[in-house]
C-alpha positions, -999 to +999 in steps of 0.1 A: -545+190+393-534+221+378-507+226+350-489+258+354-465+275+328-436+301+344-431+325+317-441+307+287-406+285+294-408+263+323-443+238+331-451+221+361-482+198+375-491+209+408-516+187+428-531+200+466-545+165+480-557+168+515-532+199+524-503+184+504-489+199+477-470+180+453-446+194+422-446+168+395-454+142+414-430+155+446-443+166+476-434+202+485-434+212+522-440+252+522-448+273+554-469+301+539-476+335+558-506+366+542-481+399+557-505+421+537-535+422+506-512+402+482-484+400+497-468+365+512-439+355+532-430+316+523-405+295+538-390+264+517-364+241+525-348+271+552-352+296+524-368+326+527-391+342+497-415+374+497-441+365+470-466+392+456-496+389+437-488+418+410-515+412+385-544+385+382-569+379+351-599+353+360-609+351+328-573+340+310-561+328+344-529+342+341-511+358+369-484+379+371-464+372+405-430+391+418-410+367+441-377+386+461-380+412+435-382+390+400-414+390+380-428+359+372-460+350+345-482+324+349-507+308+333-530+284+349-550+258+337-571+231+352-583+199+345-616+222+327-589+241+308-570+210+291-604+192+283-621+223+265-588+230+250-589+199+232-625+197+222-612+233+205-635+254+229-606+273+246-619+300+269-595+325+261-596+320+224-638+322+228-636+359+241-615+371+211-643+392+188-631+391+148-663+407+135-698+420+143-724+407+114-761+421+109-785+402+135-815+412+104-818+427+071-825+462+072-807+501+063-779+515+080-791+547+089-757+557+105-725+545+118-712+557+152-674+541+152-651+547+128-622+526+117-588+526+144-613+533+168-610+513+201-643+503+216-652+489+248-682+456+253-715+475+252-701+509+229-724+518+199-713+509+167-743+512+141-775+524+144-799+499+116-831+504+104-849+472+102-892+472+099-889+513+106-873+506+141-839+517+151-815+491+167-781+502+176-755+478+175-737+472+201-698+458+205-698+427+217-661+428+233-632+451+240-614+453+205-601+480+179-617+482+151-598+475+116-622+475+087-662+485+084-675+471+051-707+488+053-718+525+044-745+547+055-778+542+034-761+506+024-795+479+023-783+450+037-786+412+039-788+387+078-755+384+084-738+409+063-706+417+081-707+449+096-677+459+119-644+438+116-618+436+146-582+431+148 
Protein backbone atom coordinates (compact mmCIF):
# COMPACT_ATOMS: atom_id res chain seq x y z
CA UNK A 1 0.00 0.00 0.00
CA UNK A 2 1.24 3.27 -0.85
CA UNK A 3 -0.14 6.79 0.35
CA UNK A 4 0.40 9.31 -2.24
CA UNK A 5 -0.02 13.20 -1.76
CA UNK A 6 -0.91 15.41 -5.36
CA UNK A 7 0.53 18.65 -4.68
CA UNK A 8 0.61 18.82 -1.03
CA UNK A 9 -3.51 19.14 -1.36
CA UNK A 10 -5.13 16.05 -2.43
CA UNK A 11 -4.07 12.22 -0.65
CA UNK A 12 -4.92 8.92 -1.91
CA UNK A 13 -4.12 5.12 -0.84
CA UNK A 14 -3.20 3.26 -3.79
CA UNK A 15 -2.95 -0.65 -3.43
CA UNK A 16 -1.53 -3.04 -6.77
CA UNK A 17 -2.79 -6.63 -5.50
CA UNK A 18 -2.18 -9.20 -8.07
CA UNK A 19 -2.31 -6.62 -11.26
CA UNK A 20 -5.25 -4.64 -9.66
CA UNK A 21 -4.96 -1.42 -8.76
CA UNK A 22 -7.28 0.07 -6.32
CA UNK A 23 -7.77 4.09 -5.35
CA UNK A 24 -9.02 4.23 -1.82
CA UNK A 25 -10.35 1.09 -1.67
CA UNK A 26 -11.88 1.33 -5.56
CA UNK A 27 -10.59 -0.60 -8.15
CA UNK A 28 -9.17 1.37 -11.11
CA UNK A 29 -9.06 -0.17 -14.58
CA UNK A 30 -6.13 1.73 -16.58
CA UNK A 31 -4.67 0.51 -20.02
CA UNK A 32 -1.14 1.91 -19.76
CA UNK A 33 1.29 2.26 -22.91
CA UNK A 34 5.72 3.32 -22.49
CA UNK A 35 5.63 5.68 -26.16
CA UNK A 36 9.07 6.80 -25.12
CA UNK A 37 11.89 7.00 -21.79
CA UNK A 38 9.19 8.60 -19.53
CA UNK A 39 6.77 9.16 -21.38
CA UNK A 40 3.13 7.19 -21.17
CA UNK A 41 -0.05 7.00 -23.01
CA UNK A 42 -3.00 5.85 -20.38
CA UNK A 43 -6.43 5.19 -21.15
CA UNK A 44 -9.23 5.55 -18.24
CA UNK A 45 -12.71 5.17 -18.44
CA UNK A 46 -12.57 6.16 -22.64
CA UNK A 47 -10.28 9.06 -21.72
CA UNK A 48 -7.24 9.69 -23.08
CA UNK A 49 -3.99 11.13 -20.89
CA UNK A 50 -0.21 11.63 -21.95
CA UNK A 51 1.61 11.27 -18.59
CA UNK A 52 5.44 12.21 -18.28
CA UNK A 53 7.87 11.46 -15.68
CA UNK A 54 9.43 15.16 -15.39
CA UNK A 55 11.43 14.81 -12.27
CA UNK A 56 12.12 11.83 -9.79
CA UNK A 57 14.11 11.86 -6.29
CA UNK A 58 14.75 8.18 -4.77
CA UNK A 59 15.81 9.44 -1.87
CA UNK A 60 12.57 11.93 -0.82
CA UNK A 61 10.48 9.87 -3.16
CA UNK A 62 8.85 12.66 -4.67
CA UNK A 63 8.05 12.92 -8.24
CA UNK A 64 7.19 15.53 -10.32
CA UNK A 65 4.78 14.20 -13.22
CA UNK A 66 3.14 16.40 -16.19
CA UNK A 67 -0.23 14.88 -17.30
CA UNK A 68 -1.89 16.52 -20.84
CA UNK A 69 0.26 19.47 -20.12
CA UNK A 70 -0.41 20.12 -16.13
CA UNK A 71 2.37 19.57 -13.64
CA UNK A 72 1.65 17.46 -10.96
CA UNK A 73 4.00 16.78 -7.38
CA UNK A 74 3.98 13.78 -5.62
CA UNK A 75 5.23 12.41 -2.84
CA UNK A 76 5.25 8.83 -2.06
CA UNK A 77 5.33 6.93 0.83
CA UNK A 78 5.12 3.32 1.68
CA UNK A 79 4.21 1.20 4.37
CA UNK A 80 8.41 1.73 5.55
CA UNK A 81 7.77 5.45 5.20
CA UNK A 82 4.66 5.79 7.64
CA UNK A 83 6.19 3.34 10.23
CA UNK A 84 9.76 5.25 10.51
CA UNK A 85 7.81 8.40 10.30
CA UNK A 86 6.24 7.65 13.45
CA UNK A 87 9.09 6.09 15.33
CA UNK A 88 10.52 9.93 14.39
CA UNK A 89 13.23 8.41 12.00
CA UNK A 90 11.95 10.05 8.80
CA UNK A 91 14.24 9.52 5.88
CA UNK A 92 14.07 12.79 4.43
CA UNK A 93 14.41 14.61 7.66
CA UNK A 94 17.70 12.08 8.49
CA UNK A 95 19.61 13.59 5.42
CA UNK A 96 19.14 17.27 6.51
CA UNK A 97 22.93 18.23 7.98
CA UNK A 98 22.55 21.22 10.83
CA UNK A 99 26.21 21.10 11.96
CA UNK A 100 29.60 19.40 11.64
CA UNK A 101 31.20 19.01 15.33
CA UNK A 102 35.00 18.02 16.04
CA UNK A 103 35.31 13.94 15.73
CA UNK A 104 38.71 14.72 18.45
CA UNK A 105 40.39 17.37 20.32
CA UNK A 106 43.01 18.96 18.58
CA UNK A 107 44.20 22.67 16.63
CA UNK A 108 42.59 24.01 13.73
CA UNK A 109 45.41 24.65 11.63
CA UNK A 110 43.11 26.22 8.88
CA UNK A 111 39.74 26.59 7.55
CA UNK A 112 38.99 25.94 3.83
CA UNK A 113 35.04 27.18 3.61
CA UNK A 114 33.95 30.25 4.56
CA UNK A 115 30.64 31.35 5.72
CA UNK A 116 27.51 31.60 2.60
CA UNK A 117 29.57 29.15 1.01
CA UNK A 118 27.68 26.23 -0.63
CA UNK A 119 29.39 22.87 -0.21
CA UNK A 120 28.80 19.67 -1.82
CA UNK A 121 29.03 15.84 0.52
CA UNK A 122 32.75 15.11 0.51
CA UNK A 123 34.06 19.20 0.04
CA UNK A 124 36.82 20.21 2.62
CA UNK A 125 35.87 22.24 5.32
CA UNK A 126 38.72 22.27 8.07
CA UNK A 127 41.91 20.95 8.12
CA UNK A 128 42.61 19.89 12.38
CA UNK A 129 45.65 19.05 13.99
CA UNK A 130 45.10 16.33 16.39
CA UNK A 131 48.42 14.06 17.84
CA UNK A 132 50.69 16.18 14.96
CA UNK A 133 48.43 14.55 12.08
CA UNK A 134 46.39 16.49 9.75
CA UNK A 135 42.69 15.43 9.24
CA UNK A 136 40.62 17.45 6.97
CA UNK A 137 37.12 17.60 7.53
CA UNK A 138 34.99 16.74 5.35
CA UNK A 139 31.10 17.90 4.67
CA UNK A 140 28.92 15.41 5.38
CA UNK A 141 25.99 16.62 3.02
CA UNK A 142 25.03 19.13 0.40
CA UNK A 143 24.23 22.26 2.49
CA UNK A 144 25.21 26.13 2.70
CA UNK A 145 26.99 27.05 5.29
CA UNK A 146 25.60 29.81 7.81
CA UNK A 147 27.89 30.17 10.91
CA UNK A 148 31.64 28.74 11.66
CA UNK A 149 32.23 29.16 15.43
CA UNK A 150 35.74 28.21 15.20
CA UNK A 151 38.98 30.22 14.22
CA UNK A 152 42.34 29.30 12.96
CA UNK A 153 44.79 28.37 15.85
CA UNK A 154 41.47 27.92 18.16
CA UNK A 155 42.43 24.43 20.63
CA UNK A 156 39.56 22.70 20.78
CA UNK A 157 37.40 20.18 22.77
CA UNK A 158 35.46 16.31 21.12
CA UNK A 159 32.67 17.70 19.82
CA UNK A 160 33.14 21.35 19.59
CA UNK A 161 30.90 22.53 16.84
CA UNK A 162 32.73 23.38 13.99
CA UNK A 163 30.69 24.33 10.78
CA UNK A 164 26.89 25.15 11.17
CA UNK A 165 24.36 24.67 8.16
CA UNK A 166 21.20 26.30 7.21
Amino acid sequence: MYTVKVNEQFEYKIEDQQGVISVNGDPVILDIAAVADGKFHVLHENKSYNVELVDADPLTKQQTIKVNGTLYHLDIADQYDSLLKQLGMDAALAAKVHEVKAPMPGLVLKIVAAEGDEVKKGDNLIILEAMKMENMIKSPADGKIKHIPVAQGDKIEKNTVLIQFH
